[in-house]
VOBA-1610 file (N, C-alpha, C; in pm, whole numbers, padded with zeros to 5 digits, always signed):
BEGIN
Unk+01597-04116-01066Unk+01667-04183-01176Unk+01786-04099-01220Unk+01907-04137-01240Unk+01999-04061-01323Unk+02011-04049-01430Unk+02031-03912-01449Unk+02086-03834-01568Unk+02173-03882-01618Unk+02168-03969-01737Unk+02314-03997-01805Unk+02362-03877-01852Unk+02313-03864-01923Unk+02325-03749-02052Unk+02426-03637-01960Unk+02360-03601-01854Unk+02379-03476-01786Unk+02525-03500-01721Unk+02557-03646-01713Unk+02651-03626-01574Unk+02774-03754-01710Unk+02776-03753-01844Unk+02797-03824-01910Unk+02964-03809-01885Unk+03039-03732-01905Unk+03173-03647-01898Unk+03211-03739-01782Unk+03135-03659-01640Unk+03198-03733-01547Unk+03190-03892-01482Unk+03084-03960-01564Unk+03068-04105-01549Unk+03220-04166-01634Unk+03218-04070-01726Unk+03395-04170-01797Unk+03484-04127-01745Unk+03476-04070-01589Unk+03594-04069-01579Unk+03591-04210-01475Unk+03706-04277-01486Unk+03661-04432-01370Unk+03667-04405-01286Unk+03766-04289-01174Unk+03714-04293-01035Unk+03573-04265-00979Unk+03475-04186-01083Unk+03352-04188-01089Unk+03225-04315-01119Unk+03303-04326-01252Unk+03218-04395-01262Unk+03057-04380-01261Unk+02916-04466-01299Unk+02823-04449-01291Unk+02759-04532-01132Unk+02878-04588-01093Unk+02856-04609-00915Unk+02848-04476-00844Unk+02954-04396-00882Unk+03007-04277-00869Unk+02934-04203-00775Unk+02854-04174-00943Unk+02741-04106-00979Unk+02671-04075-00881Unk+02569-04239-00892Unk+02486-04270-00790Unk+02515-04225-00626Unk+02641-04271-00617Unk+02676-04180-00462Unk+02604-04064-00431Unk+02676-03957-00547Unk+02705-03845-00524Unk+02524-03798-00528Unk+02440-03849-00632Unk+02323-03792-00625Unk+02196-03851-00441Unk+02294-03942-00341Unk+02239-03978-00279Unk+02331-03879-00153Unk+02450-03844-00169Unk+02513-03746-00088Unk+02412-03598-00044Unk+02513-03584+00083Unk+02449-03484+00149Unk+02536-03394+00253Unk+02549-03245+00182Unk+02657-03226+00245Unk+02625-03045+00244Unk+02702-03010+00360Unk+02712-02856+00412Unk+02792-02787+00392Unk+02755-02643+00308Unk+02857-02575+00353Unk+02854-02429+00455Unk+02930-02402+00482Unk+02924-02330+00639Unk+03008-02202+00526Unk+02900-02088+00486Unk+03010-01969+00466Unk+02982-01962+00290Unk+02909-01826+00259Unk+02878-01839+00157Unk+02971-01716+00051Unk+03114-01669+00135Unk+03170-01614+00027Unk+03221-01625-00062Unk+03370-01635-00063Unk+03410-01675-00207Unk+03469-01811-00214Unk+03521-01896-00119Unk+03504-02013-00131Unk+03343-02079-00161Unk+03251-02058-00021Unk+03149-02108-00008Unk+03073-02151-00155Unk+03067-01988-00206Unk+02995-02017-00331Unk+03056-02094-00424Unk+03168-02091-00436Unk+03234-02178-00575Unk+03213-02333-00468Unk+03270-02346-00401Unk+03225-02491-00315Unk+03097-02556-00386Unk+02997-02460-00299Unk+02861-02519-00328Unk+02820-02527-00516Unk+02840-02458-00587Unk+02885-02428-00709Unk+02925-02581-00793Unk+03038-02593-00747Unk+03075-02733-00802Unk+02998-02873-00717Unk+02979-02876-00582Unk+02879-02988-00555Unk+02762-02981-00643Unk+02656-02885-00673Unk+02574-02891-00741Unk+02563-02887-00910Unk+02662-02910-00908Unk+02743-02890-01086Unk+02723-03066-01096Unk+02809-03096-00973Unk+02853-03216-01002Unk+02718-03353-00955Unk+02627-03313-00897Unk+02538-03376-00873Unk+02509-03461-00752Unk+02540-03387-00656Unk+02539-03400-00514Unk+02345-03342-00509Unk+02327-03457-00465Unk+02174-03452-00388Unk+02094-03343-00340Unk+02166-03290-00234Unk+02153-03225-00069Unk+02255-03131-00088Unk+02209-03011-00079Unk+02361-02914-00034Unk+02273-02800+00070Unk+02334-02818+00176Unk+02262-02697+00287Unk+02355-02596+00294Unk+02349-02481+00276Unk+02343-02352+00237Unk+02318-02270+00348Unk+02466-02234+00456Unk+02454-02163+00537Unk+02549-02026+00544Unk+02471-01898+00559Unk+02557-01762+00591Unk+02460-01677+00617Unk+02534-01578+00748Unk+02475-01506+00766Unk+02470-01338+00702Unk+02567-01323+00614Unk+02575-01206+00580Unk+02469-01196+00431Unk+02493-01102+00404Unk+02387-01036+00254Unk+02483-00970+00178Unk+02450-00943+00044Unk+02526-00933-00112Unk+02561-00796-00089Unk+02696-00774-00117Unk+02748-00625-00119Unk+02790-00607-00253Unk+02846-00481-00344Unk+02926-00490-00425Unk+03042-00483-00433Unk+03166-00546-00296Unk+03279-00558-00318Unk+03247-00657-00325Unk+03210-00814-00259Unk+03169-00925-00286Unk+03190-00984-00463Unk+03139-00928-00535Unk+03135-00957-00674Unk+03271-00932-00798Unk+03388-00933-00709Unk+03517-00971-00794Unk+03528-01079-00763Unk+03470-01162-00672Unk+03551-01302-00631Unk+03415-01359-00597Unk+03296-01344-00583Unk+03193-01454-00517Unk+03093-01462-00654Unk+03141-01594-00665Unk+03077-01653-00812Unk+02931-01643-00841Unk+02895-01634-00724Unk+02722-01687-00752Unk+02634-01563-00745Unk+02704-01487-00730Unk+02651-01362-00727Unk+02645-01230-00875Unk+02542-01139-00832Unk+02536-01016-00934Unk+02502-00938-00914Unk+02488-00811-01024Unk+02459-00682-00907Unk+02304-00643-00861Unk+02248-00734-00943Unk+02136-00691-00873Unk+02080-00801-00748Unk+02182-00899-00712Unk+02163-00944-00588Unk+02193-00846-00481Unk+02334-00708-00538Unk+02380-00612-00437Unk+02298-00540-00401Unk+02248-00505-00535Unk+02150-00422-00514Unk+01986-00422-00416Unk+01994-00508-00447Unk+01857-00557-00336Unk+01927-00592-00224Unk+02053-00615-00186Unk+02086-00663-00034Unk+02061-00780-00054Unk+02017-00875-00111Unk+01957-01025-00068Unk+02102-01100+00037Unk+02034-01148+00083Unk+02107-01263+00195Unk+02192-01342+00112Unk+02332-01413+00182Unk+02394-01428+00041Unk+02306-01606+00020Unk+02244-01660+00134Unk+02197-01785+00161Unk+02111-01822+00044Unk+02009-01669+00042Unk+01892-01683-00056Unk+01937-01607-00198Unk+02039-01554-00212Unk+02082-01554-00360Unk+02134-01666-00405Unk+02244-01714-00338Unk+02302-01867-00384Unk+02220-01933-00424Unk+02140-01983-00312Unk+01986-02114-00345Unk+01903-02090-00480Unk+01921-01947-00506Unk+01850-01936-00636Unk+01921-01932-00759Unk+02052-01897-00734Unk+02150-01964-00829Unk+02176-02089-00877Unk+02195-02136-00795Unk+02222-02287-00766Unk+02065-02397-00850Unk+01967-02306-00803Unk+01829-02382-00784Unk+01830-02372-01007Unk+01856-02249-01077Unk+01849-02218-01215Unk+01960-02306-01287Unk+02073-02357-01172Unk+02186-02487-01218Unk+02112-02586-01230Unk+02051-02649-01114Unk+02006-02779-01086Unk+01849-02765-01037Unk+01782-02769-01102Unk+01614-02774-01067Unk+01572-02881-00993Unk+01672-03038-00993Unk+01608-03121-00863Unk+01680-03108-00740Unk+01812-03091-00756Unk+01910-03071-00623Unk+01835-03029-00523Unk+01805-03090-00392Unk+01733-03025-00252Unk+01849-02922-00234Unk+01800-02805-00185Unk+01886-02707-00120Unk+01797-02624-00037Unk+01900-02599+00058Unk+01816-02596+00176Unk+01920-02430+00264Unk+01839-02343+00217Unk+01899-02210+00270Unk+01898-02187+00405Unk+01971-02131+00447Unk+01969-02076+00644Unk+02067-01941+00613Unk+01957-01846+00679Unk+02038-01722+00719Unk+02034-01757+00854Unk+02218-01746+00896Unk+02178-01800+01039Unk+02314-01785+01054Unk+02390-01718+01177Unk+02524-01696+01250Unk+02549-01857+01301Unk+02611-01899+01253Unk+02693-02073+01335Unk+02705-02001+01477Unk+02667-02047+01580Unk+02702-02075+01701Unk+02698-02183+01767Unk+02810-02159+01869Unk+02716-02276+02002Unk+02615-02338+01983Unk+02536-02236+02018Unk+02369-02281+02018Unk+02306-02358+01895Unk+02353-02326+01797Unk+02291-02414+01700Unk+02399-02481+01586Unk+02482-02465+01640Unk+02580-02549+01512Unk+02586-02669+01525Unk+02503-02784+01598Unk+02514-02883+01649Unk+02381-02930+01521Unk+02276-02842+01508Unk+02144-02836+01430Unk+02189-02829+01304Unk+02214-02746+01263Unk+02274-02645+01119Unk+02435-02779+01064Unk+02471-02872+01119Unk+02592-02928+01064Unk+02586-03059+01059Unk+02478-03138+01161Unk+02474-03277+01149Unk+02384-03332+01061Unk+02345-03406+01044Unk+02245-03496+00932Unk+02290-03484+00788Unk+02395-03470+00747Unk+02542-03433+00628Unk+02576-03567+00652Unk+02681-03607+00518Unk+02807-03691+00508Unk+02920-03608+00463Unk+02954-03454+00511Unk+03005-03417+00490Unk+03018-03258+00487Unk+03126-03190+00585Unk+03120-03006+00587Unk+03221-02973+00518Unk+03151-02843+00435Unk+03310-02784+00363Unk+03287-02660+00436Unk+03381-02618+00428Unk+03454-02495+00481Unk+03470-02364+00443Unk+03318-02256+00418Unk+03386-02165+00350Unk+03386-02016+00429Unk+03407-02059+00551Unk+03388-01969+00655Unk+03542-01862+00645Unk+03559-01750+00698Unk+03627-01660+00716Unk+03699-01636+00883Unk+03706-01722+00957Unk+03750-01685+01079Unk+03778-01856+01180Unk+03853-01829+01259Unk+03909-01947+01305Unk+03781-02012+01434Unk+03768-01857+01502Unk+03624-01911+01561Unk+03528-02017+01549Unk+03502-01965+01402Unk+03390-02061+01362Unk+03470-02202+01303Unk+03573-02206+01246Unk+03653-02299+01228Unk+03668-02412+01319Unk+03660-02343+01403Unk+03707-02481+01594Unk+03562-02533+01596Unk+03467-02448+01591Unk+03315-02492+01575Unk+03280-02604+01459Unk+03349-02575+01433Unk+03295-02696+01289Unk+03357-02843+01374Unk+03511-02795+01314Unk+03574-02933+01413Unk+03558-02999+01523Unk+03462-02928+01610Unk+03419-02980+01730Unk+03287-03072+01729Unk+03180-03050+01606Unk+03080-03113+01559Unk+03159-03202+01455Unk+03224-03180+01346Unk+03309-03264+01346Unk+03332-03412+01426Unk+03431-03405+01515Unk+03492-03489+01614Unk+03345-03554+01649Unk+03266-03458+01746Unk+03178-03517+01814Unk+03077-03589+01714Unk+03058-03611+01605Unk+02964-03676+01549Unk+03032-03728+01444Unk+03141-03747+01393Unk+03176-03829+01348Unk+03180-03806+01142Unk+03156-03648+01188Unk+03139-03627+00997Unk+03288-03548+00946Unk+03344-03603+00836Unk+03435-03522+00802Unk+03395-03382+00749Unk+03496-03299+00742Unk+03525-03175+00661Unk+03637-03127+00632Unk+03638-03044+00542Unk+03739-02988+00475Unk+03729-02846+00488Unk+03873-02794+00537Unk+03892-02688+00525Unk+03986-02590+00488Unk+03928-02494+00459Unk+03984-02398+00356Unk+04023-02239+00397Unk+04100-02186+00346Unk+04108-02032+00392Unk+04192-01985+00264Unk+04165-01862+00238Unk+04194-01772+00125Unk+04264-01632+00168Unk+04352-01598+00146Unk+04413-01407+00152Unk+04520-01405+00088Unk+04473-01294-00009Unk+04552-01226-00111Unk+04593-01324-00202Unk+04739-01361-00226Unk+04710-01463-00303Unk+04787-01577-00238Unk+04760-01619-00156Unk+04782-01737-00080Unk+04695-01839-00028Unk+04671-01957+00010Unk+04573-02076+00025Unk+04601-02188+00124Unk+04501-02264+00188Unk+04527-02384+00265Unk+04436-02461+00255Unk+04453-02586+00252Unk+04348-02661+00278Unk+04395-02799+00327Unk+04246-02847+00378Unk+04318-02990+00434Unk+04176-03093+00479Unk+04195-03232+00490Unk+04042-03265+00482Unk+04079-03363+00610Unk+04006-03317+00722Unk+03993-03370+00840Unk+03893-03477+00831Unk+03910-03610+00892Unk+03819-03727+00893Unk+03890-03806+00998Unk+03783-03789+01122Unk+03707-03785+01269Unk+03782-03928+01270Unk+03869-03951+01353Unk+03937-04064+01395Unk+04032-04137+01346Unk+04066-04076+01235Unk+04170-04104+01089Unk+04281-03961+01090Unk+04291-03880+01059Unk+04374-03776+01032Unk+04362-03693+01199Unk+04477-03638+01191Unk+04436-03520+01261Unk+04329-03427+01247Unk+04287-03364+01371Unk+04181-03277+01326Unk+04247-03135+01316Unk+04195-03013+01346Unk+04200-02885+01339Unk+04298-02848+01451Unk+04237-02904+01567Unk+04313-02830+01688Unk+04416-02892+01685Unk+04461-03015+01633Unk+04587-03080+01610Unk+04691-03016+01587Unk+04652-02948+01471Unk+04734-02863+01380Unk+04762-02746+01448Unk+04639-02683+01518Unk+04634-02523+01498Unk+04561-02577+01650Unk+04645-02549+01772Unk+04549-02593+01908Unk+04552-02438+01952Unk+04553-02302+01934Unk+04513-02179+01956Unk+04496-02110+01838Unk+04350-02083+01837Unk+04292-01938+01730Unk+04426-01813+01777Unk+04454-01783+01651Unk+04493-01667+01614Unk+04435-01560+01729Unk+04541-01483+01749Unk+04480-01350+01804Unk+04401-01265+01785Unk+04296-01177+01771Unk+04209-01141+01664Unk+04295-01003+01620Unk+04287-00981+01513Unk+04364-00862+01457Unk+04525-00896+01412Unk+04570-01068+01446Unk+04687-01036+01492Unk+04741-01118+01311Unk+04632-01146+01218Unk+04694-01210+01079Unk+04611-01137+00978Unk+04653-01158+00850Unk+04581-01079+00752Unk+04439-01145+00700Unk+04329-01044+00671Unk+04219-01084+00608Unk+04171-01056+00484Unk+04079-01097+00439Unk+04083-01028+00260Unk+03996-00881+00319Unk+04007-00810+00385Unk+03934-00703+00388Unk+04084-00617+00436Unk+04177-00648+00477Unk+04308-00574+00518Unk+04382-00582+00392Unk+04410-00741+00379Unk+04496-00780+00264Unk+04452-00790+00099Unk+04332-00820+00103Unk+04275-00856-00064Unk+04304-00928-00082Unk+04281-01000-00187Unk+04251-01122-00199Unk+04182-01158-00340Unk+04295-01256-00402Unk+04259-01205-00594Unk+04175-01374-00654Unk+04059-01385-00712Unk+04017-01454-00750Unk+04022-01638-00771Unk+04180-01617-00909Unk+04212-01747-00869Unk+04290-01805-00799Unk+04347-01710-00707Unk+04330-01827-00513Unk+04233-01875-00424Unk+04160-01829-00504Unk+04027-01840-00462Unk+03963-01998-00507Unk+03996-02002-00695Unk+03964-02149-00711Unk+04059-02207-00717Unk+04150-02176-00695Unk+04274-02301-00698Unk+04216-02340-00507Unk+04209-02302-00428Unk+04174-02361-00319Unk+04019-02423-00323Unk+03967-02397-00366Unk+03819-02478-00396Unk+03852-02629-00476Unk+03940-02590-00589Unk+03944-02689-00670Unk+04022-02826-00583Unk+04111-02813-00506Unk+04173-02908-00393Unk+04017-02940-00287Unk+04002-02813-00269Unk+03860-02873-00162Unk+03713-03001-00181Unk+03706-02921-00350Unk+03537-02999-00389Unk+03620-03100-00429Unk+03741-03149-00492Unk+03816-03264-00520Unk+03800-03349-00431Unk+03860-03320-00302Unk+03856-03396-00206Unk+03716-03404-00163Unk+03606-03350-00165Unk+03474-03387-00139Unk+03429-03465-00240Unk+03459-03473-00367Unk+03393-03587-00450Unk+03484-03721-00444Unk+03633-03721-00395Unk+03663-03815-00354Unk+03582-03927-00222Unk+03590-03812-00137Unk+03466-03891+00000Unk+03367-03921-00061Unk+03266-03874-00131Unk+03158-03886-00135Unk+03112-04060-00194Unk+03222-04052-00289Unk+03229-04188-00404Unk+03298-04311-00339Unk+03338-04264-00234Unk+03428-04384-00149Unk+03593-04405-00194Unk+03625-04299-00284Unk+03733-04351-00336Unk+03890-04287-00186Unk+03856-04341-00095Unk+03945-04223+00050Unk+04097-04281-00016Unk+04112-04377-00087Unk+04280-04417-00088Unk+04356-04321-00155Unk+04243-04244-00239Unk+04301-04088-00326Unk+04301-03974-00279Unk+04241-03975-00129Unk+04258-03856-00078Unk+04387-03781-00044Unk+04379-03651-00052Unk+04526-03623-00035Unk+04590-03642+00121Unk+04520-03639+00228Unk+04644-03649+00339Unk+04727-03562+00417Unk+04755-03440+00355Unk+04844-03357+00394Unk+04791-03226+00372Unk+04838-03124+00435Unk+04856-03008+00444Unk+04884-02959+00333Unk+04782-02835+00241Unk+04829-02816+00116Unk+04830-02676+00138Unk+04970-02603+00060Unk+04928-02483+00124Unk+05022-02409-00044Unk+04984-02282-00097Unk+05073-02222-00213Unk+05071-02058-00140Unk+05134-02001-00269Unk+05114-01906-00316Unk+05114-01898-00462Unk+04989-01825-00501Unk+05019-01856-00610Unk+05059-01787-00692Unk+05066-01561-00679Unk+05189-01489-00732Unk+05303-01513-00757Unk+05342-01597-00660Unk+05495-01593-00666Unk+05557-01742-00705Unk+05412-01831-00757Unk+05451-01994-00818Unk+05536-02087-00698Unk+05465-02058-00580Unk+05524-02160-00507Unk+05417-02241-00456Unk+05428-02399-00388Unk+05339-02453-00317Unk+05438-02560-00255Unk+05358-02585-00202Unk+05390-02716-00141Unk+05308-02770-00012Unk+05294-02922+00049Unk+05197-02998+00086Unk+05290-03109+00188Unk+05240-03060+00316Unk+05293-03093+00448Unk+05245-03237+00489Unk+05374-03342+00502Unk+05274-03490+00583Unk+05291-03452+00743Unk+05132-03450+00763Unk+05107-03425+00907Unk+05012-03547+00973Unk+05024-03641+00966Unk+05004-03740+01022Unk+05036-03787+01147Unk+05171-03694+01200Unk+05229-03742+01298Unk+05191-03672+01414Unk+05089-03547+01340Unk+05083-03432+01452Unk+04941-03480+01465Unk+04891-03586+01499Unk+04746-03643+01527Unk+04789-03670+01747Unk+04693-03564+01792Unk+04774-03561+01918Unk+04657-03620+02020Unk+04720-03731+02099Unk+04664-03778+02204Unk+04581-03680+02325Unk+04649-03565+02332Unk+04593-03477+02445Unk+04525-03380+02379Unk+04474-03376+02216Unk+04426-03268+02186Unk+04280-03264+02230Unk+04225-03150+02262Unk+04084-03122+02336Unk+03994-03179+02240Unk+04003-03177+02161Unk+03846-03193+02066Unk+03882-03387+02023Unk+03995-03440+01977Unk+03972-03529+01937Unk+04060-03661+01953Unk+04126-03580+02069Unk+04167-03653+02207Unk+04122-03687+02316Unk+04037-03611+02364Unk+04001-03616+02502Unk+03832-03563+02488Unk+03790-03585+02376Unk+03652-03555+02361Unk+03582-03446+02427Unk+03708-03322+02448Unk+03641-03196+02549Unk+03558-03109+02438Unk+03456-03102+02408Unk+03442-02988+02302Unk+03373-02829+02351Unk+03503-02755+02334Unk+03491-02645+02437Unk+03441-02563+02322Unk+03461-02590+02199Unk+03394-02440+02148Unk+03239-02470+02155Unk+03193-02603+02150Unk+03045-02628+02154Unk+02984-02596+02299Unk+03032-02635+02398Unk+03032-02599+02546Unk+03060-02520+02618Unk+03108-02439+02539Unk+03158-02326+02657Unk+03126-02186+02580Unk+03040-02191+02427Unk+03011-02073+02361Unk+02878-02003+02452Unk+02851-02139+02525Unk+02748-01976+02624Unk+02617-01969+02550Unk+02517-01910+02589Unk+02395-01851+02538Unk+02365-01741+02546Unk+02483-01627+02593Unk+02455-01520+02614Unk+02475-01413+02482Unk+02473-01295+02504Unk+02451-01242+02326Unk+02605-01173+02345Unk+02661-01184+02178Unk+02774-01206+02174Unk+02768-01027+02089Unk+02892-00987+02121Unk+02940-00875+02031Unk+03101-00910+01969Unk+03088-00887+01859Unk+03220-00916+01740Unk+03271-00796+01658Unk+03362-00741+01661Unk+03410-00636+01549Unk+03454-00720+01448Unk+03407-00723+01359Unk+03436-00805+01190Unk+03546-00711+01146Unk+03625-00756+01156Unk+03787-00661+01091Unk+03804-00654+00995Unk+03862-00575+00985Unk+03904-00513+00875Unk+03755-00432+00751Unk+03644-00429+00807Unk+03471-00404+00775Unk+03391-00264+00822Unk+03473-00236+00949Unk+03392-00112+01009Unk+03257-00171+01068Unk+03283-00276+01093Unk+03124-00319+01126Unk+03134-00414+01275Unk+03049-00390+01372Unk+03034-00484+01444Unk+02915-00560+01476Unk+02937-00674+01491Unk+02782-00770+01466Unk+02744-00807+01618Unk+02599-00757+01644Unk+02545-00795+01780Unk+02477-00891+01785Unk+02498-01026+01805Unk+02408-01161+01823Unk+02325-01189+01950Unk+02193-01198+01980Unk+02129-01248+02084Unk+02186-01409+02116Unk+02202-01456+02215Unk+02258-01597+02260Unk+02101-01678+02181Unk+02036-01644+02219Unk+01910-01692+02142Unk+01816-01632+02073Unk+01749-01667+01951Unk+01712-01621+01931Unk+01613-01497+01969Unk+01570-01426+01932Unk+01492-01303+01979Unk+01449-01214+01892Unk+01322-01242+01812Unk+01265-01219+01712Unk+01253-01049+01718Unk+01306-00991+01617Unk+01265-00839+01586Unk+01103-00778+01480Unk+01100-00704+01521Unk+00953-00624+01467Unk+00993-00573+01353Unk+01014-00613+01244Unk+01075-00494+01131Unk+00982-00434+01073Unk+00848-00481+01101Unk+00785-00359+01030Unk+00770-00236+01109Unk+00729-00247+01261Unk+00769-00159+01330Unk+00877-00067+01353Unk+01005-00131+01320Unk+01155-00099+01329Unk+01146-00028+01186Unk+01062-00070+01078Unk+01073+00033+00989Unk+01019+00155+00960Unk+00902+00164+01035Unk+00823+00325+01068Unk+00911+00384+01176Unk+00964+00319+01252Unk+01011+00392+01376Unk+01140+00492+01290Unk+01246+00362+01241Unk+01391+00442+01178Unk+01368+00488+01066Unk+01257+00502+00954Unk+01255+00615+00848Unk+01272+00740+00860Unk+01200+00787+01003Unk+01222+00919+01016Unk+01367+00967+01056Unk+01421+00885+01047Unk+01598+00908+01084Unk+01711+00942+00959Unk+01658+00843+00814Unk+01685+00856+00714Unk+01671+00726+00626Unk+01754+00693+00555Unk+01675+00583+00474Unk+01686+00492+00526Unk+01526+00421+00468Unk+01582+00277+00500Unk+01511+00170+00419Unk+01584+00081+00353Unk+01552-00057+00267Unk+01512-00121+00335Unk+01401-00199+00293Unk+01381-00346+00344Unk+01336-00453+00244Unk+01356-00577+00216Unk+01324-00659+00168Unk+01265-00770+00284Unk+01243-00901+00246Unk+01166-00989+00306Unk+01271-01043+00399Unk+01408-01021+00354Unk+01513-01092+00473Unk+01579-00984+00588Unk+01558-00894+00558Unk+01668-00773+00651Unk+01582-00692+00621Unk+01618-00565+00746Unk+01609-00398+00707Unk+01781-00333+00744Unk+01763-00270+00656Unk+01898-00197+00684Unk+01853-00034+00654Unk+01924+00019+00747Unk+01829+00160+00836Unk+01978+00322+00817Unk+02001+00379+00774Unk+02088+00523+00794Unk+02012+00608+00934Unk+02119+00536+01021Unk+02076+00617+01168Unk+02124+00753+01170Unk+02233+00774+01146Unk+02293+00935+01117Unk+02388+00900+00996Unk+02471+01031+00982Unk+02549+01010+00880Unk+02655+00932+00834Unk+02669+00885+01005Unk+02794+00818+00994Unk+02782+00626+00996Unk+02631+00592+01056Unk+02624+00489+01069Unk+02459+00402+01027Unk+02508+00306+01021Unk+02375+00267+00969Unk+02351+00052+01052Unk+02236+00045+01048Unk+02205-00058+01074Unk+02139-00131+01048Unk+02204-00367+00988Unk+02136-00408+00925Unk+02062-00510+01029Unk+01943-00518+01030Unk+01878-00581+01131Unk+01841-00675+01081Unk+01844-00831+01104Unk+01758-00938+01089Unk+01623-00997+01166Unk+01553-01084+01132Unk+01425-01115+01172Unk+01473-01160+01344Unk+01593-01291+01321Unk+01598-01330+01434Unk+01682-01281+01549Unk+01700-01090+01548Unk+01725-01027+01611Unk+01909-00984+01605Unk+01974-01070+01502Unk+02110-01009+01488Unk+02095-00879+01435Unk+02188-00801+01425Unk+02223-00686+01452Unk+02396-00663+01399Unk+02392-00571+01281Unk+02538-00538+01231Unk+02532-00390+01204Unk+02603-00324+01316Unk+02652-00210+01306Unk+02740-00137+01213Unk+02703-00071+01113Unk+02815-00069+01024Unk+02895+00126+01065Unk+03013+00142+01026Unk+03050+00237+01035Unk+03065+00261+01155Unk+03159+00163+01269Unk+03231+00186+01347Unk+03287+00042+01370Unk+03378+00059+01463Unk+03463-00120+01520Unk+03437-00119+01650Unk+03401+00020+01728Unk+03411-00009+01867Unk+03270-00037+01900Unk+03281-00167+02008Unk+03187-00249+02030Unk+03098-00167+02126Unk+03125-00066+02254Unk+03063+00013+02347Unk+02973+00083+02215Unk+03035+00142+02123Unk+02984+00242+02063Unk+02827+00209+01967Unk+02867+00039+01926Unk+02757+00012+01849Unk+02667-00069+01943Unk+02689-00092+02043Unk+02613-00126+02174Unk+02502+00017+02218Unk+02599+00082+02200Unk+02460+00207+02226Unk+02388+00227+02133Unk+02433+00259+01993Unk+02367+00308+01890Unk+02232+00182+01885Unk+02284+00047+01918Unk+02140+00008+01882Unk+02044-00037+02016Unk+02083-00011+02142Unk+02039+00056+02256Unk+01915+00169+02225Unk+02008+00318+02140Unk+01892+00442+02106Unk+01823+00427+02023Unk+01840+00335+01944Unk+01752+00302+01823Unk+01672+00179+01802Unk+01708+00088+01836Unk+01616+00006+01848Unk+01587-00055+01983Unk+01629-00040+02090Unk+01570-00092+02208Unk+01664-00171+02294Unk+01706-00172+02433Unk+01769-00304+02471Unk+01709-00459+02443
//
């Protein structure tokens, strides 16, 4: 039954409405990426009374995180919690009926096909173009819109892709960036409210879809800065391309061709590189935690152990066998370290 009372504000407004409403509490929608978009994203869907919000990231609560990631505090840092299962419990003290549905879980290949469909809808609060083409490729292939977003320093983009109507991703952008070769908020920084001025265009346009109202959607390419008071919003309609791979020619290479084999990533601008099994491959942490104490410290809670192998490096291990090397970038190097320490 709906909440008048609760959702009273936004029933007067008429594109809402108490039809609106009803949508939005029967909506169901993902977001991919729980930093500082993600959380304000998910934040306002569950503010606003969206049903369903699935709740995916693989990283855990730091204390640089907490100038810009809303849903967070320090004693989420402090415990390390996953940022999946701090959000959900944020979120859960917002809205006590909202289903939410946590995943600590790296988007890949292998399962982003699982982790993105059964939605009317993906937002975007991922950090890298990689995973970006991944979305759009489940996207295309199944037929769900999303919106996406990117944040650094104080600059913004966004734009809301819908599968046979707009251009998609690769339209726009048909080669990922070089890696190393643009700025990230860990090189560049990256100040708060660019943070919600790009959310606020994003969850906009998601409560537009959700309610049916698409004739208000925006359409174009929105892009500012907002230090220096500039913006402006690109018609790209025309760049909807017949030969593009994903939603032209139905090739979807980031879903097909990501492989099952286990992936190594230097996270830039972090000191950290993340070792993924192609499949899962369940780790022993209670074992892994008698073994690496005697090395130096090590935390564990119910989601991770994170271990001080020597002085210089340390390692956060998950259940389903990922692996983030912290305190180096070179990939040989954290390939061994968790080789001597925890096992091939």
């Amino acid at each position: 039954m709906l909440d008048r009372s609760r959702y009273s504000r936004q029933i007067l407004f008429p594109p809402i409405g108490e039809e609106g409403q009803q949508r939005l509490a029967r909506s169901r929608v993902a977001v991919v990426g729980l930093g500082a978009l993600g959380t304000s994203l998910s934040h306002h869907m569950v503010r606003a009374g969206v049903g369903y919000v699935r709740l995916i990231d693989r990283d855990f609560v730091e204390p640089s995180n907490l100038q810009r990631q809303m849903l967070f505090d320090e004693s989420d840092a402090d415990q390390g919690l996953p940022k999946a299962i701090a959000a959900k419990t944020k979120l859960a003290a917002i809205h006590s009926r909202a289903e939410l549905e946590a995943h600590i879980a790296d988007v890949t290949a292998d399962n982003a096909e699982e982790l993105l469909t059964g939605v009317d809808l993906i937002l975007d609060g991922s950090d890298n173009f990689a995973l970006r083409y991944l979305v759009n490729d489940v996207s295309v292939k199944h037929g769900i819109p999303w919106i996406y977003g990117g944040v650094v320093s104080s600059r913004g983009m966004t734009f809301t892709v819908r599968p046979g109507i707009t251009p998609c991703l690769r339209c726009l952008f048909p080669e990922s960036p070089a890696p190393g070769s643009g700025e990230t908020c860990d090189t560049a920084g990256v100040i708060g409210p660019a943070v919600q001025v790009v959310t606020a265009f994003q969850a906009t346009e998601a409560l537009k879809l959700l309610v049916g109202d698409v004739d208000a959607l925006e359409g174009r390419l929105r892009h500012f800065e907002l230090w220096s008071n500039h913006g402006a919003a690109f018609e790209v309609k025309e760049r909807k391309r017949g030969d593009c791979p994903a939603c032209g020619q139905h090739r979807f290479e980031y879903l097909e061709d990501g492989g099952s084999g286990e992936t190594v990533v230097s996270l830039c601008g972090r000191d950290t590189v993340q070792i993924s099994p192609g499949r899962p491959r369940p780790l022993d942490l209670d074992r892994l935690e008698n073994v690496l104490s005697s090395l130096g410290k090590v935390e564990r809670n119910r989601f991770l152990l994170r271990a001080q192998v020597d002085e210089a490096h340390r390692l956060v291990l998950f259940p389903d066998g990922r692996i983030l090397v912290q305190g180096t970038d070179d990939p040989k190097l954290a390939r061994s370290l968790v080789a001597r320490y925890v096992g091939a």
